[in-house]
N, C-alpha and C positions, 0 to 999 in steps of 0.2 A: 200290236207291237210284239216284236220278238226278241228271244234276248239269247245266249251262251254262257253255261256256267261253268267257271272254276272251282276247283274246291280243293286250295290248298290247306294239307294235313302238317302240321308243324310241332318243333318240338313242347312247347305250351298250350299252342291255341290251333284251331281248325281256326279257317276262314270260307264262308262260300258265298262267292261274289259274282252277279250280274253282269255283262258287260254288252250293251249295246251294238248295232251294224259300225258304229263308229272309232268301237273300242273303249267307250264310256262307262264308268263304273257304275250303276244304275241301282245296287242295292248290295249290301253286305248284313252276311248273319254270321256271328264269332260265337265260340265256347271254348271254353279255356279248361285247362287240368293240368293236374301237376306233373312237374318233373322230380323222379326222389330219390332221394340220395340214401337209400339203405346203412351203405358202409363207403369206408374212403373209397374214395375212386368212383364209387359206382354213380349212374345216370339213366335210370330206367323210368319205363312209364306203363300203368297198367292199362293192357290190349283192351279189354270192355270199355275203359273209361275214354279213352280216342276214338273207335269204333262210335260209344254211342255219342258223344259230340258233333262226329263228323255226321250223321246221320239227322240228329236233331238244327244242326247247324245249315243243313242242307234242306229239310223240312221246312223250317223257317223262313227261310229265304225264297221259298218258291209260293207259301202262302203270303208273305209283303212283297211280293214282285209283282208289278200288271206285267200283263202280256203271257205269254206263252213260250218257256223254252226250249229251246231247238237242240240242245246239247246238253252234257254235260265230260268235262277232263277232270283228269282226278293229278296232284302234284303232294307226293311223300317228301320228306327227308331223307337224305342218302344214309350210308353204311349203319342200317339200323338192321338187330340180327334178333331173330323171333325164332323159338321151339315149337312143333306141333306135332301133337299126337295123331295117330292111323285114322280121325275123322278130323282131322285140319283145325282140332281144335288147340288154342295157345296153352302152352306150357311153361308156365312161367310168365316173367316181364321180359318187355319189347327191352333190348339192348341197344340206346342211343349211341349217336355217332360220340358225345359226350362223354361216354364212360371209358374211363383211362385202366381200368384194373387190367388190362389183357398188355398194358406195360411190363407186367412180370413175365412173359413169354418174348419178349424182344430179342434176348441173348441168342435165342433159338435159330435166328433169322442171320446167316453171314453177309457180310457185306456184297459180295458177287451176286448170293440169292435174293437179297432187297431189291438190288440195279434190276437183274433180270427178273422180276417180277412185277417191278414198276414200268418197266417199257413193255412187257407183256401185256399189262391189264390198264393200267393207264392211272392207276391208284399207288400212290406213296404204301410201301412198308409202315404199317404207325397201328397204336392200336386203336385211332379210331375203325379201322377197316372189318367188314366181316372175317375176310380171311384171316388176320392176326386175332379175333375175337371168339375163333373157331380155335387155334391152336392151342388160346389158354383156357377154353371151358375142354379141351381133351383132357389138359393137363390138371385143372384147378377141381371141375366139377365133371369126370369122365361118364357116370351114370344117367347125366341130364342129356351128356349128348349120346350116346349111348343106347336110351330107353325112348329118346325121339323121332316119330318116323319122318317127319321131314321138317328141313330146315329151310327157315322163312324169312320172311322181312314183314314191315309192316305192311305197304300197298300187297303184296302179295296174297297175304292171309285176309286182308280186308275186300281183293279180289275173286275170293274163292266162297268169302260170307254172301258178298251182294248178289254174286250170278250165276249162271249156267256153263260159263266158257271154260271152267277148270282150274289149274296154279300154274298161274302165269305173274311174269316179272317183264315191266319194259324191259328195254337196249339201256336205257338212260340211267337207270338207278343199277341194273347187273351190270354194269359199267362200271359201278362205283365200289362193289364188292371186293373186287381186290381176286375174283373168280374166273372174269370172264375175259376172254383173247379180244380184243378192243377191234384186230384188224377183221375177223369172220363172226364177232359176235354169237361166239358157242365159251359155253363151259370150257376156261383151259385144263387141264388133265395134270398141267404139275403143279398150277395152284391148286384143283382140286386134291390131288396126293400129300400137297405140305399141309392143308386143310385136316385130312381125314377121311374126307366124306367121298360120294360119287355121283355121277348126275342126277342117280333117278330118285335121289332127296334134294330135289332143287326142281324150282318153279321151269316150267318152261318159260325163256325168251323170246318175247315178240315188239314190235316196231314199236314205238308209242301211239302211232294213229290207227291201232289194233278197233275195231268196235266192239264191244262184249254185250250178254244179252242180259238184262237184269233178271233176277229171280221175282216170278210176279208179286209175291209177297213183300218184297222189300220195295220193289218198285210203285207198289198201290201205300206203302207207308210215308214215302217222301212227296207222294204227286208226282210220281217222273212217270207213270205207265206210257207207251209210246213214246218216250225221251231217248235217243239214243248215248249211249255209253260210253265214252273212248278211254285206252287204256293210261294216257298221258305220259308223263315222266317224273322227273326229281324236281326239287326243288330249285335248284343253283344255273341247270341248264335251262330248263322254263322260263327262268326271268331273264336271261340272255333272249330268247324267241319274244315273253312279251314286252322286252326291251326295246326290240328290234333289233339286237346286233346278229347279223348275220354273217358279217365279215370280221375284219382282223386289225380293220381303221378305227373301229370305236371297242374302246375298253368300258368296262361295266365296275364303277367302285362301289359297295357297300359297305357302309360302315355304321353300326347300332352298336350292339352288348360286344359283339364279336364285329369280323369283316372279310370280305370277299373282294380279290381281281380277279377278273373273266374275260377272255372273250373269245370271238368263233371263228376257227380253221379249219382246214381242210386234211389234215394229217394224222395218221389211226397210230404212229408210232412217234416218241419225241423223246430226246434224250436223257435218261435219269437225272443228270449231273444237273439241270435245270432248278431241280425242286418242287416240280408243278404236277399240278394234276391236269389228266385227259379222259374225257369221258363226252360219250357218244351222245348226241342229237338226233339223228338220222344220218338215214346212207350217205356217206361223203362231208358229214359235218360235225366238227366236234367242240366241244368244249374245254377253252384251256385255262387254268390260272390256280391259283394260291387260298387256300383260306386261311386266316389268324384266329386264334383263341382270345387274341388281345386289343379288342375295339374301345367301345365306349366305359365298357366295366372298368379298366383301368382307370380311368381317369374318376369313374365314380365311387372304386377302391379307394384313391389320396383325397380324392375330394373328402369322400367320409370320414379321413382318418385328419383332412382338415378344416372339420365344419365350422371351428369357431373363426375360421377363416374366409368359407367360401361357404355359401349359400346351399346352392345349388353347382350342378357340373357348367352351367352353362356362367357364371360368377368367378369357377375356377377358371374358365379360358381365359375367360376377358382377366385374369390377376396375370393370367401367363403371357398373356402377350402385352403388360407393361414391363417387361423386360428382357433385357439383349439373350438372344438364343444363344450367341456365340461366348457366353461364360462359361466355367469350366466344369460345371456341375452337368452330371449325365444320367440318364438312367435308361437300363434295358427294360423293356414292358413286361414280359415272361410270366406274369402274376398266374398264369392258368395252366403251364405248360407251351407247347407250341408247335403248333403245324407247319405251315409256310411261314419264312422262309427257312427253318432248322431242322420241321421233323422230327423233333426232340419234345415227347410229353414230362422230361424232366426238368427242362429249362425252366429258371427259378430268374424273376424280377430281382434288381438292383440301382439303387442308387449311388452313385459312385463323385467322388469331389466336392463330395460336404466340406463347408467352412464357416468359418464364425460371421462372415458379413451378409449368407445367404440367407434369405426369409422364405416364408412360404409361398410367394411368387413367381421366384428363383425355381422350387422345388415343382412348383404347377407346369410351370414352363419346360421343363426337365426331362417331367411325363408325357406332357402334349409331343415335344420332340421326339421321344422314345417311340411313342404311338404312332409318329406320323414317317419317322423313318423305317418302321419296320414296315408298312402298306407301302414306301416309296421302293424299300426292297423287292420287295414281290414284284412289283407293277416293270422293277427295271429286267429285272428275269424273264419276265413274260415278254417284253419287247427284245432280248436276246433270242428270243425266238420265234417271235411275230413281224418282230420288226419295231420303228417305233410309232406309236398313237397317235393319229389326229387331234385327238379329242379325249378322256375323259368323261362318261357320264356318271352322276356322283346318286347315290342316295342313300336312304338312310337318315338316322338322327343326326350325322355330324352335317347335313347341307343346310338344318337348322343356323349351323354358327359360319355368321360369311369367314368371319377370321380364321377360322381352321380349314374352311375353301380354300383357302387364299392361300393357307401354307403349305395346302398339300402343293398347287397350283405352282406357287416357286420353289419347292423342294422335289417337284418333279420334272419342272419343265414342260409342262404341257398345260392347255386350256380343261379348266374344269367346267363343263355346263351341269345343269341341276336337273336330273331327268323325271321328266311328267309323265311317266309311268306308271300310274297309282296300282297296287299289288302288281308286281310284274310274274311273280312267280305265278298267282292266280289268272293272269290274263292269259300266259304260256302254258300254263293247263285248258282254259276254253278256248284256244286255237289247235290244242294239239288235232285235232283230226285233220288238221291242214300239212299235218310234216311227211 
């Protein structure tokens, strides 16, 4: 038997997953590490301690796996931004897409230079992006970039550790950088100037079905010798591929801590006013839609703050949906900042139309709506310029709760199905040699 491996790198955990001729999950190996929070704002993770996860995560999985694999894709996290020094080695902590401090350089950005730089690159102005995260370590900490010889990301730097092929960055993730001209997939030149930097501290750009050659060393430590390589992509577009949406009929919802609308077009430019993001797949295919800061954490925010009330998050829905949505009591989600649909990491949560008859069922209810009208936002945005859905595929922790299927279902107007995608980001990394 023969197998294809994934090996999605996340902001917690690696995962590296099996997948059969079938597309069957056939084995998974996890390692987990922290995410840490330094100082406000910040959301960093040390580079060794992801490296060797991903590594021992990947080892694992290929000693409990029968059979013999045929592959392996590799799938990052987007807009995460890495220092290295004149021998590729990390300097510093990996900068998550998480980390808000490069909020203080926002002023920096006019409103005309946002627009034209969001329909250039295909990445929102915000500071999850490398290139707003590059303006405020100019500004905040000038000697770290400064005294750095090249500026990194994670798969890149972890592409330069495993093999022979040099520093290199998919299309999919330099995509999401906030750097790269979306329509010729090269370095733009005025995002790299509002940046700072210039290309030849940046990874080369290659397709994601790129093959790379392992370093024998690393390659005799996992069991991959003779396994070939590919260079894969991000995370958010890979689960669109091992989703299967390839078209513009089926939208992709996720929703756990956080949440994503997705899905796949054919157009390298789209218009700022949308609020969305665009980023590249392959030649002629892209990836369009919205992520939230404000998924399932909210609700397990009020839940917590009303445990002598509700159990569990799943205790608080079922309180929220014994009572009428249409009361007057409201609340905006905002608890984390916010991405899609504001763009705004200062956006602050609110409950709004408090009164004496309202209990904390009232108030469950309140948040669930808040939660599920700001993903019904997104999703209408993205059919302003797709058009509208077929369908809906849903996953994630909220497909656990039919009841909140059900209201995205009538708050959006569309059919939700529950997608049998198991890891879809990890399957669209063990297909990428197929893009």
């Amino acid at each position: 038997m023969t197998y294809r491996i994934g090996l999605d790198i996340g902001t917690t955990a690696t995962k590296a997953c099996a997948f059969n001729d079938a597309g069957e999950m056939i084995g998974i190996a996890e390692r987990s590490y922290d995410l840490l929070h330094p100082e406000p704002g910040a959301a960093v993770q040390e580079a060794e301690a992801v490296f060797t996860a991903a590594e021992e995560a990947l080892a694992e999985l290929v000693r409990h796996t029968k059979g013999k694999p045929q592959s392996v894709g590799l799938s990052c996290p987007m807009h995460s931004l890495l220092l290295l020094d004149e021998k590729y080695r990390p300097q510093g902590k990996i900068v998550t897409w998480a980390d808000l401090r490069a909020q203080a350089v926002m002023a920096n950005f006019s409103s005309g230079e946002r627009s034209d730089l969001h329909q250039l690159t295909g990445t929102p102005v915000h500071p999850m992006s490398p290139l707003v995260k590059l303006v405020w370590l100019a500004a905040a900490h000038p000697q770290r970039l400064d005294t750095a010889t090249y500026v990194s990301d994670l798969k890149s730097a972890l592409v330069h550790r495993w093999t022979e092929s040099g520093f290199l960055l998919d299309e999919q993730l330099a995509s999401a950088t906030g750097l790269m001209d979306l329509e010729c997939s090269e370095w733009a030149s005025r995002a790299l100037t509002k940046a700072g930097i210039d290309a030849t501290r940046l990874p080369a750009i290659k397709p994601a079905n790129t093959k790379l050659t392992w370093r024998e060393d690393i390659a005799g430590k996992l069991g991959l010798t003779g396994v070939p390589l590919y260079l894969g992509g991000s995370d958010g577009v890979l689960a669109n591929l091992g989703s299967g949406i390839l078209t513009c009929g089926d939208i992709a919802l996720s929703i756990g801590t956080s949440g994503a609308v997705r899905t796949t077009h054919t157009r390298a430019r789209v218009e700022p006013k949308h609020g969305l993001f665009n980023y590249k797949m392959k030649e002629g295919l892209y990836v369009i839609g919205g992520p939230t800061n404000n998924g399932g954490k909210v609700l397990a925010y009020w839940q917590d703050l009303l445990a002598a009330h509700f159990r569990d998050v799943g205790a608080f829905i079922d309180g929220a949906m014994l009572v009428n949505g249409e009361d007057s009591l409201k609340s905006d989600p905002w608890l984390n900042g916010e991405r899609a649909p504001l763009w705004d990491a200062t956006a602050t949560a609110s409950l709004v139309g408090l009164r004496g008859h309202h209990g904390p069922n009232h108030i469950a209810r309140a948040v669930l709506d808040g939660v599920t009208g700001n993903i019904v936002a997104i999703l209408q945005k993205l059919e302003e310029v797709v058009g509208p859905a077929d369908r809906i595929l849903g996953s994630g922790g909220f497909t656990r709760s039919p009841e909140w299927v059900e209201l995205i279902a009538e708050r959006s107007g569309r059919e939700v199905v529950i997608a049998d995608a198991a890891q879809a980001s990890a399957y669209g990394a063990a297909l990428a040699h197929t893009l």
